[in-house]
Structures are given as structure tokens and as C-alpha cells.
N, C-alpha and C positions, 0 to 999 in steps of 0.2 A: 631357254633352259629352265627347268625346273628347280628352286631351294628351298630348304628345312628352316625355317627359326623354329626356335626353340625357343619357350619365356622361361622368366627363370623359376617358374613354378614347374616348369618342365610340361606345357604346353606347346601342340606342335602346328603349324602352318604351312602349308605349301604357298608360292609365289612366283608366278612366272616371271622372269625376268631374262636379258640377252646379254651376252658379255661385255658389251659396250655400251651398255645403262650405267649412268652414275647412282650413287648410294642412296643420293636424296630422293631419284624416283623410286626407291624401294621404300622409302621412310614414308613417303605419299601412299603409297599402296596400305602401309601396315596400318597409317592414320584411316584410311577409306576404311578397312577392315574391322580393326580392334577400336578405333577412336581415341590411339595415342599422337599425341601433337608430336611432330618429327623433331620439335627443342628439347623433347623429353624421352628422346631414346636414344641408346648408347645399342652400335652396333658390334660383332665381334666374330671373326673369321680364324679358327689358330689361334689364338690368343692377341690377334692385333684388331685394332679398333678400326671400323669402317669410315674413310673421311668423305663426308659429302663430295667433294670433288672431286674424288676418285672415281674410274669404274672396276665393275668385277675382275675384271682380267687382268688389272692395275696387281688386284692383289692375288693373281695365282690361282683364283677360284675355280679358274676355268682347266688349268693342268690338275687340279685334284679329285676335281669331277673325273677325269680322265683315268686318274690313277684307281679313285675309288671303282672306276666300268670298267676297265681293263686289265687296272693292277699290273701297269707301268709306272713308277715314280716319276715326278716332273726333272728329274735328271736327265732320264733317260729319252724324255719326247722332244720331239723337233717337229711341229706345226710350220707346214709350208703353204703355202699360199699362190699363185703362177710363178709359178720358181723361184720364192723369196720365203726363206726361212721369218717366221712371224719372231718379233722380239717382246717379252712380256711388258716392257713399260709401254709400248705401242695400243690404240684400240685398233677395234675391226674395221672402224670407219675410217682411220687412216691407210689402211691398206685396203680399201675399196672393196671392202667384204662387204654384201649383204644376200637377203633372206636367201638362199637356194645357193649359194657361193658353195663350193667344193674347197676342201680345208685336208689337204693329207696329214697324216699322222706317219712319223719317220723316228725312228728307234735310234737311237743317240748309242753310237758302240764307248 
């Protein structure tokens, strides 16, 4: 999936990244890029700070990409997986998702 930083000069970046990357392979990429040392940047999603040992999906990233393409709120979605509703503190790699997996999208009444 593709995401926006933003610096706070309000310069912008794209960044591939997959929901099940932790933060710090992001902080690697922006040092590659920008030539900031990853001890010296403060991430931020929503107003909460990104923890290297987290990955994107840790923090919902992946339901708001959803909301922003669809414009469904992460209330409303249910991510199912071979008939197993996906849980957001879970990654993809624990439910044995990868690259070409089929991933439904289910409307939460």
C-alpha cells in the first residue's frame, strides 16, 4: 500500500509500504530517502505516535485507507480472511496472508 508523510514544513512523500511492516522499516526507508537518522524522527497517524514495534495495521491504518476509498468507517468494516473475521491487533502474517491472499470486505450492520 501506498502512504503520504507529510514533514512539517508540509512537504510530501510517498512510501510503499504493506500492513504488516513495522514502523521502523518505514524510518529505514525515510533515512534512505531524506537522510534522516530513524533516532531522530517522531512518527504520527491521528494524532498517536508510531512505535517501532508496532506494524500499520497495529494502528488502524489499514481500516482508514479503507474508509478514505470507500468511505465506510472502520466501525462499520469486517475484514475476513478464509472465514475468519481479521482482528485489528492481529498482523497479516499471523493469519497467513500474503502477497495475492483475497481479503473480503464485510459491512458490520
Amino acid at each position: 500500500m501506498e502512504i503520504c508523510l507529510i514533514t512539517l514544513t508540509g512537504t510530501k512523500y510517498l512510501f510503499d509500504v504493506e500492513p504488516n511492516d513495522l514502523v521502523e522499516k518505514l524510518k529505514d526507508k525515510i533515512q534512505d530517502e531524506m537522510g534522516i537518522p530513524p533516532n531522530s524522527q517522531r512518527l504520527f497517524s491521528a494524532g498517536v505516535i508510531l512505535e517501532d514495534g508496532n506494524t500499520f495495521s497495529y494502528y488502524g491504518i489499514i481500516d482508514d485507507k479503507i474508509e478514505n476509498k470507500m468511505g465506510i468507517p472502520p466501525m462499520g468494516q469486517r475484514l475476513v480472511f478464509a472465514g475468519v473475521i481479521l482482528e485489528d491487533e492481529k498482523t497479516f502474517s499471523y493469519y497467513g496472508i500474503i502477497d495475492g491472499s483475497i481479503i473480503h470486505l464485510v459491512l458490520a450492520l
